[in-house]
N, C-alpha and C positions, 0 to 999 in steps of 0.2 A: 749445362753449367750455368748455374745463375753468376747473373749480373750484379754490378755495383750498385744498381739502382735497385736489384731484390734484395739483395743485403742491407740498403740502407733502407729499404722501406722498412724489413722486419724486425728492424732495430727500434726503429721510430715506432714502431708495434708494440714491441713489448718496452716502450716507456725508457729504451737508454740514450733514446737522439729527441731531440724535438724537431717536426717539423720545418726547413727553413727551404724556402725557393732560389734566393743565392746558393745556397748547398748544393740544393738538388738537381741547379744548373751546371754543376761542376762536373756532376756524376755523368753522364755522356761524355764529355772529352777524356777522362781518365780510363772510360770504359775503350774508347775507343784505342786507346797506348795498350791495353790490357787485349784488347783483340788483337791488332797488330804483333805484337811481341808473342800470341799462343800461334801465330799463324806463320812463324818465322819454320825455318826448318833449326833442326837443333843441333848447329856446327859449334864450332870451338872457337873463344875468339882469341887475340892475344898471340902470344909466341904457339901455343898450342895450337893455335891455325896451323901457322907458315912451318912446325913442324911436322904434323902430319898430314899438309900438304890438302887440306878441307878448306874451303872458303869460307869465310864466317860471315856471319848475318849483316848486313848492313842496321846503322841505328834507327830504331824508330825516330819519327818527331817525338819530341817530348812533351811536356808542358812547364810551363812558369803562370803558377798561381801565386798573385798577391792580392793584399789588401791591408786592412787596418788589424789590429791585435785583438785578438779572441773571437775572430770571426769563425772559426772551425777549417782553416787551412791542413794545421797538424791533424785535424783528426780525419781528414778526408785523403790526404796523404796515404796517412794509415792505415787506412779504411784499404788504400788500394796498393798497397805492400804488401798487407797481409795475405794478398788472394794474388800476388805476383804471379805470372803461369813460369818463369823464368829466374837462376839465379841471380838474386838482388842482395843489394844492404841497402840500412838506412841508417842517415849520420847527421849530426849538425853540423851547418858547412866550415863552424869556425873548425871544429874539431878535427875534420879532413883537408881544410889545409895547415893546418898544424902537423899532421901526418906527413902531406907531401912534402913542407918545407923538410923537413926532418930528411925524405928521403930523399930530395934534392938534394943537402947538403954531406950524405953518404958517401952518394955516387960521385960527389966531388973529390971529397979522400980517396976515394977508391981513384981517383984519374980517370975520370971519366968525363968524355968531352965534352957531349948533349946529357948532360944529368937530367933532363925531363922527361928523356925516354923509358930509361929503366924505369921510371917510378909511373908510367901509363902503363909499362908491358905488366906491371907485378898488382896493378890494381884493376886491369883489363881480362888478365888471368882467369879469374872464377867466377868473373859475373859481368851480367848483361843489363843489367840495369840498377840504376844509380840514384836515390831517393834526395835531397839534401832539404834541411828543414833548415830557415831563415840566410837564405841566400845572403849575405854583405857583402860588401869588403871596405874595409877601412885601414887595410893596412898596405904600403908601396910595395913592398914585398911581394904581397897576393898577385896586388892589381897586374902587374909588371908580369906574373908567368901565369895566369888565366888562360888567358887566350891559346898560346901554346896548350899547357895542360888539355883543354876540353876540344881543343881539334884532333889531337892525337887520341883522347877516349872517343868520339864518334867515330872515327877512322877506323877504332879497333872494334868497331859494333857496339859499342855501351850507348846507351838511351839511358838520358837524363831527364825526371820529374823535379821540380822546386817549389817551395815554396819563399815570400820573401814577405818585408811590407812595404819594400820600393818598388815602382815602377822600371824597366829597366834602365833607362836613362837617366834614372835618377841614381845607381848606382855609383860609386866612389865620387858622389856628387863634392865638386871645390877639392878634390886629391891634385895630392902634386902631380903633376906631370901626366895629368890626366886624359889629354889629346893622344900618349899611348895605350889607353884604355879603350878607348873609345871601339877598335875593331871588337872586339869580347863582346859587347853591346851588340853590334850585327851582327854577330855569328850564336850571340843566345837567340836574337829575335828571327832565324833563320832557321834554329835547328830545335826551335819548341814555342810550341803554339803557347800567347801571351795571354790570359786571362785575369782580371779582376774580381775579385770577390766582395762584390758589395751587399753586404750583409747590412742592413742596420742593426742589428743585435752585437753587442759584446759578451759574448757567454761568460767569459773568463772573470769579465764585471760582475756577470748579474752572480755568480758561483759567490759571489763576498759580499752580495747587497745583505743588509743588517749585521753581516760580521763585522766585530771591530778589525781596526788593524793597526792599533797599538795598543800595548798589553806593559800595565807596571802595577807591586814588582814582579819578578820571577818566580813565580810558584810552581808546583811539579803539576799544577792543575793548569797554568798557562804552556807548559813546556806540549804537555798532551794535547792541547787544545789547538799549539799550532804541529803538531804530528800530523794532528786529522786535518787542518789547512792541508798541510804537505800531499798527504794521503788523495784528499779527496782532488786535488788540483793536477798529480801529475803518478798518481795511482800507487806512489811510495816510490817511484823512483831512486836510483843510489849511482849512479853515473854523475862523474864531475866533469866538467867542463876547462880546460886550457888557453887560454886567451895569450898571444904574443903580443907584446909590445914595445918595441926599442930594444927587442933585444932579451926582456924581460919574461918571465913565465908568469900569468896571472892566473890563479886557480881557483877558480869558483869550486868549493867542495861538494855542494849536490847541484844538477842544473839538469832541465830535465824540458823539451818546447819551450824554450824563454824563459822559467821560471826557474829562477835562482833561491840558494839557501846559503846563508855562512853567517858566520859568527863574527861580531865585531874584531876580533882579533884578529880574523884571519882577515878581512878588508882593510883595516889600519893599526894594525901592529906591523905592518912594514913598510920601509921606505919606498911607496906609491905615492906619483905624484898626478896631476890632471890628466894627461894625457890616458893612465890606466884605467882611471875613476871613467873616462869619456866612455873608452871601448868597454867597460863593463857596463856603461848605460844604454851603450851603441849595440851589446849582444845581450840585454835581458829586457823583457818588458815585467817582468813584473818581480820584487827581489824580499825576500825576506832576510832582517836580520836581525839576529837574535844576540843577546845580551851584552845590550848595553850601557857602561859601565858607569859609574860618578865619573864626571870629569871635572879637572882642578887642575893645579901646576904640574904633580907629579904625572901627568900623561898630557901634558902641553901639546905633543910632537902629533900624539894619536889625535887628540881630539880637534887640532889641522886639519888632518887629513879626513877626520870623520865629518870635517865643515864642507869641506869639497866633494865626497861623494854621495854629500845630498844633495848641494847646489848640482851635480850633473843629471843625479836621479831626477829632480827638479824639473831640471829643464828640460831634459829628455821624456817627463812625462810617465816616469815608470811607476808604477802603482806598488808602493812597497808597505811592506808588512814589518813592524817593531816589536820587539820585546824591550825593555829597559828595565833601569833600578827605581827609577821615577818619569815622573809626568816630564814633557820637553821642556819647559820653562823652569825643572829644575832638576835638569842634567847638568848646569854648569853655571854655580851661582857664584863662586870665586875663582881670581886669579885674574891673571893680565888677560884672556881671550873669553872674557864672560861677558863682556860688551858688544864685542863683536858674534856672541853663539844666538844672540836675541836675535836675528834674522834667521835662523838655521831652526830656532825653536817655533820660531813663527813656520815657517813651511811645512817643517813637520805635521805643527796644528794642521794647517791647508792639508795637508796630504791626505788628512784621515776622513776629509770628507766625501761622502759614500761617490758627488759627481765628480770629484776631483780626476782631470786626465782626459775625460771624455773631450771628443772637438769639439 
């Protein structure tokens, strides 16, 4: 059976990896999750243990791979997904706790007393191992049933791989009530070997060096132009992404490894305030959006909230990609908030430069 490390050389062979010694350091600890889990015996884990009365595997150690954005975490991930010896998925992790909340709050209509159980037994069920690309948590909700959740999936035999760009301790860093957090932190750092990927390379950078990444106006030659952005960044991906907030459903409509796509509309033609703008900065590093539109009085309301989910992009550093009607200095040359859009035009500018984002 070839290994991680033959697979990735032959890659890097025929010209689809390049080279990287952070990379190539990863590939042994992931190789070794991959031996471990083909060397298990191949019981049931879940209710389909304890009903057919088979013991199931205990979980392998995992691993928690982090580092900086566009290091090649996702793709080494993947790399070792692909070649699972065992049933697995692979999810972004906002998107599977959006699922558990979901079936926490089932099993509560239903009267059910520990509602975290049901939803380990039904996701423990058919597999043994558990991918999650961009580990967070930024919301009290998560943070608060984590720890439960992932002692009841090691328990059931699931082995957990991650990747993140936090350090573990730096997770739900300044959250409320944080001091109940804090066990989920030793129990990740117990039950999956902690790894950094320090790469100096940002692939994901250098994929955009000489591209522009803002485009006015809208032509059906700019629309294709960012297709193949799309294309070439996250392979054409079409999977969207659901983000909770207060309560709130935030939908990123393509989202694919951190890389986001939506349409001015769909970011600020709804009553979204900071806190959504945060978590959409908090779960994408790099965000395209396309068309958008003159702003004047008549979209006063939008073109608020399109001030603020720059300032978060901004600050959070996320490398985003424009379409517009015009140049940023004259997206908004009348009405009452065209004084105030001259700093939002200025960043923009700042955004587009090719080092902008880099530490």
């Amino acid at each position: 059976m070839k290994t991680l490390m033959d697979i990735y050389a032959a890659r890097v062979a025929e010209g689809r990896l390049r080279p990287d010694p952070a990379q190539e350091a990863v590939l042994p600890l992931l190789e070794r999750v991959r031996r471990e889990l083909a060397q298990q015996p191949k019981g049931k884990s879940g209710l389909l243990s304890l009903i057919g009365g088979r013991r199931k595997p205990e979980a392998v150690r995992g691993l928690y791979l982090w580092g900086g954005v566009g290091r090649g975490k996702s793709m080494l991930m993947d790399l070792f997904y692909e070649h699972a010896p065992v049933p697995a998925r692979r999810v972004h992790f906002h998107a599977f706790m959006q699922e558990v909340q979901a079936g926490i709050e089932a099993a509560r209509r239903a009267g059910t007393a520990d509602a975290i159980g049901p939803v380990v037994e039904t996701i423990a069920a058919d597999i043994r191992l558990l991918c999650f690309d961009e580990m967070q948590i930024t919301d009290i909700a998560d943070a608060m049933i984590v720890g439960r959740l992932f002692e009841g999936l090691f328990a059931r035999g699931v082995t957990v791989v991650t990747t993140s760009n936090r350090v573990p301790d730096d997770l739900y860093k300044d959250g409320l009530n944080r001091q109940l957090f804090l066990p989920f932190i030793v129990l990740i750092k117990d039950r999956l070997e902690v790894h950094h990927l320090h790469s100096p390379v940002d692939y994901r950078q250098g994929r955009l060096t000489g591209t522009p990444v803002y485009f006015h106006p809208v032509t059906d030659e700019v629309r294709a132009t960012i297709d193949d952005i799309w294309t070439d960044l996250t392979g054409g991906a079409r999977e969207s992404l659901t983000l909770r907030v207060k309560g709130r459903d935030v939908v990123l409509p393509r989202f694919h490894n951190g890389i986001a796509r939506a349409r001015f509309w769909d970011l600020c033609g709804q009553m979204f305030g900071p806190g959504d703008y945060l978590a959409i900065a908090d779960a994408v590093k790099l965000m395209i959006i396309e068309d958008i539109p003159r702003l004047t009085r008549s979209n006063f309301n939008e073109a608020k909230r399109f001030v603020t989910l720059i300032d978060a992009l901004y600050e959070a550093k996320v490398r985003t990609i424009c379409t517009a009607v015009d140049a940023p200095e004259r997206l908004y040359i009348e009405g009452s908030g065209a004084f105030e859009f001259e700093r939002t035009a200025s960043r923009l500018r700042e955004m587009q430069d090719a080092s902008w984002g880099e530490d």
